[in-house]
C-alpha positions in Angstrom: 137.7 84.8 127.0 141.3 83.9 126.0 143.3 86.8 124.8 144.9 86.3 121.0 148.6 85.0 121.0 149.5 88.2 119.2 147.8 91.3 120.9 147.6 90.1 124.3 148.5 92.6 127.1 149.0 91.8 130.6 148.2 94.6 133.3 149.6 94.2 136.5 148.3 97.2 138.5 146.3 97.5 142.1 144.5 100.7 141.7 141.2 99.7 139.6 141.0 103.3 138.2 144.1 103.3 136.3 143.6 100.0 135.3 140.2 100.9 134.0 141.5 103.8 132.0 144.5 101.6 130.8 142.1 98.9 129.4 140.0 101.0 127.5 143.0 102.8 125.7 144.4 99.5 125.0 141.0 97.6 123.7 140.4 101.1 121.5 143.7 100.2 119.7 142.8 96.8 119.2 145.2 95.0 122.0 143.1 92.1 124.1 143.9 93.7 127.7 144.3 91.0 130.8 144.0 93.0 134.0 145.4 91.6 137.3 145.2 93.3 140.7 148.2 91.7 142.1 152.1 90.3 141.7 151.2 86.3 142.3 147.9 87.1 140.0 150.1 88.6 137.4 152.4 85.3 137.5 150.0 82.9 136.8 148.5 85.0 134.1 151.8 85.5 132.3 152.5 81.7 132.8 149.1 80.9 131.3 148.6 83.1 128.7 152.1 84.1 127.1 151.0 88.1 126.6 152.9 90.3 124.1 153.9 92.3 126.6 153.9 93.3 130.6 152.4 97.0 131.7 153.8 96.4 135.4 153.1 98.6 138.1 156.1 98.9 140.7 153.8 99.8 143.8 152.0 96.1 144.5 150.5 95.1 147.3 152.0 91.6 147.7 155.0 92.3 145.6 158.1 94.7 144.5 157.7 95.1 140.7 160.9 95.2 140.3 161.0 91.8 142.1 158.5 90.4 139.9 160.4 91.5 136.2 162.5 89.7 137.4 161.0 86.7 138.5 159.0 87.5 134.9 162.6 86.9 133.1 163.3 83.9 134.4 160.3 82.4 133.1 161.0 83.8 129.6 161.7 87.3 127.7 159.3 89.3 127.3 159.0 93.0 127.3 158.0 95.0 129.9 156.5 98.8 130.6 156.5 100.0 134.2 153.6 102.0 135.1 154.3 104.1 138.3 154.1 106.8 140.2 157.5 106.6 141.3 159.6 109.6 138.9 163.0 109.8 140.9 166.2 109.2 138.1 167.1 106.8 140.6 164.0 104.6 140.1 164.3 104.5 136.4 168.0 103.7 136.5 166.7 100.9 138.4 164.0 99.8 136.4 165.6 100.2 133.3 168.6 97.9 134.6 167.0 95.0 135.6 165.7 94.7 132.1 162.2 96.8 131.7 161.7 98.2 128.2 159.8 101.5 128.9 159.2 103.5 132.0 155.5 105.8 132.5 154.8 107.8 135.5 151.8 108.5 136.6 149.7 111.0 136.3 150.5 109.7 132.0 148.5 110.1 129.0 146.4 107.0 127.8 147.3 108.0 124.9 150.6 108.1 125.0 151.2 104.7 126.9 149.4 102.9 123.6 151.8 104.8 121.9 154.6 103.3 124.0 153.5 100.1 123.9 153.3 99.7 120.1 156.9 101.4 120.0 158.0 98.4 122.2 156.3 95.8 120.0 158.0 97.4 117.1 161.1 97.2 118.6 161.7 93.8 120.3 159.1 91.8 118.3 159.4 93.0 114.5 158.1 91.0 112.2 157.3 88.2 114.4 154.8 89.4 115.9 152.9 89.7 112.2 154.1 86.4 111.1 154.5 84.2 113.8 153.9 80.9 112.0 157.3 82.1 110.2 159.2 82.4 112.9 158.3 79.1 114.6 159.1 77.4 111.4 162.8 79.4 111.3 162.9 78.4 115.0 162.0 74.5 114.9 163.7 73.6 111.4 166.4 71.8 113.4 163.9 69.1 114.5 160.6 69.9 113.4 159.2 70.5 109.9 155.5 71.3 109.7 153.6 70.8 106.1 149.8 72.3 106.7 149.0 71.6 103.5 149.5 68.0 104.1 148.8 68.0 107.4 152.2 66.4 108.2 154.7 66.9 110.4 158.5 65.7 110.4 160.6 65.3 113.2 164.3 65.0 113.0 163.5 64.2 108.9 161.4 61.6 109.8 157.4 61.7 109.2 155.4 61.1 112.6 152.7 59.2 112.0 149.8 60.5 113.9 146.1 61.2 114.5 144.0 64.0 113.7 143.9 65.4 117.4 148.1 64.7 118.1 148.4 66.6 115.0 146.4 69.3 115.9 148.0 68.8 119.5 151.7 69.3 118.5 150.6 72.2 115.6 149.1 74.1 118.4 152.6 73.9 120.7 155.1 74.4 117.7 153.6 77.7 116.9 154.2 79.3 120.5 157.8 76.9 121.6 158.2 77.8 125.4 154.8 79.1 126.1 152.5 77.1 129.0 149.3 76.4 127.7 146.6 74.5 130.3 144.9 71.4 129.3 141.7 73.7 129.0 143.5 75.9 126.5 144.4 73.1 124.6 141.0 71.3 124.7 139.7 74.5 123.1 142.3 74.9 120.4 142.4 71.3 119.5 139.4 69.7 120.1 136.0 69.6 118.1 134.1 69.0 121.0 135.7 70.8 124.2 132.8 70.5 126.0 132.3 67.1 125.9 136.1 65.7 126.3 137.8 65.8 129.9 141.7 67.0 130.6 143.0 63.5 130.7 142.4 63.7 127.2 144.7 66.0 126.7 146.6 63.9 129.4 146.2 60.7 127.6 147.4 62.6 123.6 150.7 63.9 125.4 151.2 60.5 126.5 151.3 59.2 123.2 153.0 62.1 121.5 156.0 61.8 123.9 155.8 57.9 122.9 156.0 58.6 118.9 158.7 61.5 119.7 160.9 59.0 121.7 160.8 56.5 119.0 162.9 58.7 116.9 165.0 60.6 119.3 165.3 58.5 122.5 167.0 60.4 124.8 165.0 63.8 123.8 161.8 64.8 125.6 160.4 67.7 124.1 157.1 68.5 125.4 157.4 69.7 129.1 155.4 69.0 132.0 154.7 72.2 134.4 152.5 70.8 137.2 149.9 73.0 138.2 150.0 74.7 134.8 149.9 72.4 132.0 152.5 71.9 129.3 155.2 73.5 126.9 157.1 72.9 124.0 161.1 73.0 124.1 163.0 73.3 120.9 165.9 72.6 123.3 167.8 69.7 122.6 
């Protein structure tokens, strides 16, 4: 199942006990938990799915956590709780610097790391995480204008004439701007019939998105490719 854009929570912890425990305490607060086991599992998860936020354990077995925050920041904000058992002031100075939001040591409270997590949201989200249609349409009024009502969508004050599916197509990467969805996410989101369409569907919309897009601004290229992945949406000019 794919997590929701606004409650997902990536786990990135090796010991399936904790991460049992971890997931239950999230699901009973309503979060949609994605548990991976290790630091190149976690990537591709937080490239795929754009979670809310990262519960990272330090302690991988293919990876330094700290190594993979940062690797995690490169790709794009987001926040981030360590999870470890490591308590030295040291470590958390360390942590804390290279950009994590929260630090838990273990043995911790269930409980309490919910409690943490929601504090986190509060604080580096706010309101967007309620209303994110809002903020994409505060974020993209320099080039795109989006009219649901009318199913309409301007780009650069000009009205882009297009079909049911490249509307639906370009609605579904203006509400999340820099996240990587897959050509199976999209297929899902966008199409009536996922089952029955292929990925060069998807393939073949892009194509002529990027076509309608470059009429208008010619030297702009928007939608992003990320081989392996899928594709983004840069408000970048």
């Amino acid at each position: 199942m794919i997590a929701t854009e606004r409650s997902c929570i990536l786990l990135i912890e090796d010991e399936p006990a904790i991460a049992d425990t971890v997931v239950y305490a999230l699901q009973t607060e309503g979060f949609e938990p994605l548990w991976r086991m290790t630091g190149q599992e976690g990537l591709l998860a937080f490239r795929e799915h754009g979670p809310a936020l990262i519960i990272l354990d330090i302690g991988l077995p293919d990876a330094s956590g700290f190594d993979l925050c940062r690797e995690l920041r490169r790709i794009r904000p987001a926040p981030v709780i360590f999870l470890t058992a490591r308590a030295s002031e040291i470590d958390r100075v360390v942590g804390l610097e290279i950009g994590a939001d929260d630090y838990v040591v273990k043995p911790f409270s269930p409980r309490e790391l919910t409690a943490r997590v929601k504090a986190v949201l509060r604080r580096t989200l706010g309101s967007q995480a309620d209303h994110p249609s809002r903020e994409t349409a505060v974020s993209a009024q320099a080039l795109f204008e989006i009219n649901e009502e009318s199913c309409e969508i301007r780009y650069d004050g000009q009205v882009l004439i297009l079909s049911r599916y490249e509307y639906r197509l370009l609605q579904v990467l203006l509400k999340r701007p820099g996240r990587i969805f897959s050509r199976e996410m999209l297929l899902q989101q966008v199409w009536d019939h996922p089952d029955h369409s292929l990925d060069r569907t998807v393939d073949t919309h892009i194509k002529t998105l990027r076509a309608k897009l470059r009429a208008i601004r010619p030297d702009d290229n928007p939608i992003k490719t990320h081989r392996g992945f899928g594709y983004s949406l840069s408000l970048e000019s």
